[in-house]
C-alpha positions in Angstrom: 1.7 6.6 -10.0 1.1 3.0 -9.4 3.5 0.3 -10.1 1.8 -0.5 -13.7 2.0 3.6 -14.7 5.7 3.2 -13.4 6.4 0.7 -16.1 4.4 1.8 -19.2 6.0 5.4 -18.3 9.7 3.9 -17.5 9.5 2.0 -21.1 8.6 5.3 -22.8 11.6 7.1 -21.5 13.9 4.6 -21.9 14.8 3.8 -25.7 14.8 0.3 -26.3 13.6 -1.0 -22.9 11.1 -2.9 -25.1 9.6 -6.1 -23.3 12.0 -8.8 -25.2 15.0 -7.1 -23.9 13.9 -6.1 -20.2 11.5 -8.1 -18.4 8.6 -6.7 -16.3 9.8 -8.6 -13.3 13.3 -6.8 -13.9 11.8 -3.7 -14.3 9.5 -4.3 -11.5 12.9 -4.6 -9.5 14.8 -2.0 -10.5 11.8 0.5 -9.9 11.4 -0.8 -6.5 15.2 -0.5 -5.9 14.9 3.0 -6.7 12.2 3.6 -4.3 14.4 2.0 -1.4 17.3 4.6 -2.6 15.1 7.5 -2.1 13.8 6.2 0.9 18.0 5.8 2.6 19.0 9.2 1.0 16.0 11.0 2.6 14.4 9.1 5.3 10.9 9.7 3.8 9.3 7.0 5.9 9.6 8.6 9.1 8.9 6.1 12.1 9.9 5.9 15.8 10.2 2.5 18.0 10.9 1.8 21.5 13.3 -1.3 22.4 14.4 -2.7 25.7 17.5 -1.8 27.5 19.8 -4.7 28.3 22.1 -4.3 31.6 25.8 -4.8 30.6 24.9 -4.8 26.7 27.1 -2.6 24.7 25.8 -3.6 21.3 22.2 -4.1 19.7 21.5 -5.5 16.5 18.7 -3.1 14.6 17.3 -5.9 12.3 16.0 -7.5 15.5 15.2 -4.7 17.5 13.7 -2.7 15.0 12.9 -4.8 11.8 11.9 -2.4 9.3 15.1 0.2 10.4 16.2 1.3 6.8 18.4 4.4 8.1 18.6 6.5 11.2 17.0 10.1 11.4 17.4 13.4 12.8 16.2 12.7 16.6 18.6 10.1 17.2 18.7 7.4 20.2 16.9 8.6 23.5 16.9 6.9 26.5 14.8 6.6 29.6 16.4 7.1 33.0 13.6 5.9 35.1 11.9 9.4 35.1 12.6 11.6 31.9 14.0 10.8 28.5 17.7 11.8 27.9 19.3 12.4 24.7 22.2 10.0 23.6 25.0 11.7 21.3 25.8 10.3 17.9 29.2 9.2 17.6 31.5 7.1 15.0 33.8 4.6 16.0 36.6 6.5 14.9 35.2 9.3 17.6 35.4 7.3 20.0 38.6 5.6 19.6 40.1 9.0 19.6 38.4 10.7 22.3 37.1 8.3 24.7 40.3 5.9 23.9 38.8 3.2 26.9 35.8 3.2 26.2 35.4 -0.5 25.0 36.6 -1.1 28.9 34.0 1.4 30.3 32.3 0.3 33.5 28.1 0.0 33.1 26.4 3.6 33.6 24.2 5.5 31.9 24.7 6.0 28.4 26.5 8.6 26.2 27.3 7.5 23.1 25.8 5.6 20.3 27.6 4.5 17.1 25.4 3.2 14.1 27.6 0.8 12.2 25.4 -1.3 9.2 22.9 -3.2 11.7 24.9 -3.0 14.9 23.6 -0.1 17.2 27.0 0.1 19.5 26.1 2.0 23.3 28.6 4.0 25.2 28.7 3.2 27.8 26.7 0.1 28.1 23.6 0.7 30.3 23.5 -0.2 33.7 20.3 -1.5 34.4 17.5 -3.4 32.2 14.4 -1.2 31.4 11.3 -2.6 28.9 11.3 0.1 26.2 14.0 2.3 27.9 15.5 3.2 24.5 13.7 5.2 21.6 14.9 5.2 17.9 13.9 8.1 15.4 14.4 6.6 11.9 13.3 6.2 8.5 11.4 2.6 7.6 12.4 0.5 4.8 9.9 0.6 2.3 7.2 -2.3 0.8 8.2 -3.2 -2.4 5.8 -3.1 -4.5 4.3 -6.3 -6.1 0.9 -5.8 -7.8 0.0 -3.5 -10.7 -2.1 -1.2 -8.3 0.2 -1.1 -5.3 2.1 2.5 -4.9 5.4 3.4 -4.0 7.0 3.2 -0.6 3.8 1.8 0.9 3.9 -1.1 -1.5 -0.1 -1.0 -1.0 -3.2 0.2 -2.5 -2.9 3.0 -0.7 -1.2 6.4 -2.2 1.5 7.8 0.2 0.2 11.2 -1.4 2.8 13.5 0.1 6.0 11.0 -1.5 4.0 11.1 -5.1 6.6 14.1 -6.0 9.5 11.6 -6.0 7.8 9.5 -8.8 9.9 10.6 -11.4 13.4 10.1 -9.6 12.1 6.6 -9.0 11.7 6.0 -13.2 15.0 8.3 -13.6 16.7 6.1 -11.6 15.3 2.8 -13.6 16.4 4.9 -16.4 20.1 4.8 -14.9 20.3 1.3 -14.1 18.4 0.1 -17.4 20.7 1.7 -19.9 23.9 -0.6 -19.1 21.6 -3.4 -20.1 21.3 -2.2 -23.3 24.6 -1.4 -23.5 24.3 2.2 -23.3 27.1 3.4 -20.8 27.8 6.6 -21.6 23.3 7.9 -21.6 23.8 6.3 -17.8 26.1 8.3 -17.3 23.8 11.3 -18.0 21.4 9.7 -16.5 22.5 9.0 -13.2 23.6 13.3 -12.9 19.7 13.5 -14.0 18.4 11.1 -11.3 20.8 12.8 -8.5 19.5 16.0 -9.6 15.5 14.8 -9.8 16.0 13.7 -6.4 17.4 16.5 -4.5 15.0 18.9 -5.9 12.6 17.0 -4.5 13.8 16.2 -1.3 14.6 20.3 -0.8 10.8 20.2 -1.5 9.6 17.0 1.1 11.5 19.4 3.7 10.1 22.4 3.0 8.0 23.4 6.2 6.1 26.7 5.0 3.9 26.7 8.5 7.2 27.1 10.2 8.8 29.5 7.8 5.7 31.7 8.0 5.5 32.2 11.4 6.4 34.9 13.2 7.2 33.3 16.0 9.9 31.4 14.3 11.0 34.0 11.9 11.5 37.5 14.4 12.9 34.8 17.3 17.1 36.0 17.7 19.5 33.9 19.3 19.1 33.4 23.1 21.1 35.6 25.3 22.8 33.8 28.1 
């Protein structure tokens, strides 16, 4: 659906949304505020992105290195050692303070651990030397908002991002939550955030459903490896 089927289907599911009490620029707002929610709980825009490693830097800040980093995915931080990418493990502060309790006074080397904390990307231990494009990031993209009657969700275009159309009706669900408090209507949010939450992660079972992979016999007879 495009941004104008959005609001002419958001104002027939919410009762009393009528244009004199909420505003197309509102609603324009909240709809695209739902599309960025989808987009952080499933990191739907998938996107990778190389950035330099910095000699002696511990810490990275991912609006500057990355720009449109919305959330991190699955793949994580990678590194290049020169010859061969290396995985780097994902850790929390609190990990680290508890089992690697000096880290902060680590010596340069090559590096372990990464924290994501907001938009700083903290590096365990801080690299020791400088390499253009020596660190990979797998993440999901914040998405465009969209701003003309025609654009789509998440690509905040023209064009349709066809295989994210099945979240269309979490996105108006979720106008639907944040609407109702407007019109003073607490307790139908209240309903209606359980329905968005719901909406959503039906969905997102079915973005991640891989039925090549599922299918294949390779995959599906493969047991455990034997050491």
């Amino acid at each position: 659906m495009t941004l104008s089927d959005l609001r002419v289907l958001a104002r027939g599911m919410i009762p009393g949304a009528k244009l004199q009490f909420v505003s197309d620029p509102v609603l324009e707002l909240v709809l695209n505020e739902g599309v960025k929610d989808i987009a952080i709980y499933t990191a739907c825009l998938k996107a990778n992105k190389k950035f330099n490693v910095v000699a002696g830097q511990p810490e990275y800040n991912l609006s500057t290195v990355i720009g449109d980093y919305l959330v991190v995915d699955k793949p994580g931080l990678w590194w290049s050692n020169g010859s061969k990418w290396c995985p780097v493990y994902p850790r929390t502060l609190k990990y680290l303070d508890t089992y690697r309790p000096n880290w902060r006074d680590a010596e340069d080397a090559n590096p372990l651990d990464y924290s994501i904390d907001g938009d700083i990307l903290t590096i365990s231990p801080p690299p020791a030397v400088s390499l253009a494009n020596g660190f990979w990031l797998y993440y999901g993209k914040q998405p465009t908002p969209m701003t003309e009657d025609g654009h789509y969700p998440f690509s905040g275009s023209g064009v349709e991002l066809t295989h994210l159309s099945i979240f269309d009706f979490a996105i108006i669900l979720f106008a639907k939550w944040k609407i109702e408090p407007m019109l003073n209507k607490d307790a139908d949010a209240n309903l209606s955030l359980q329905e968005y939450v719901r909406e959503r992660e039906e969905k997102f079972m079915l973005f991640k459903r891989r039925k090549d992979i599922s299918s294949s016999s390779d995959v599906r007879f493969r047991g455990p490896a034997i050491r």
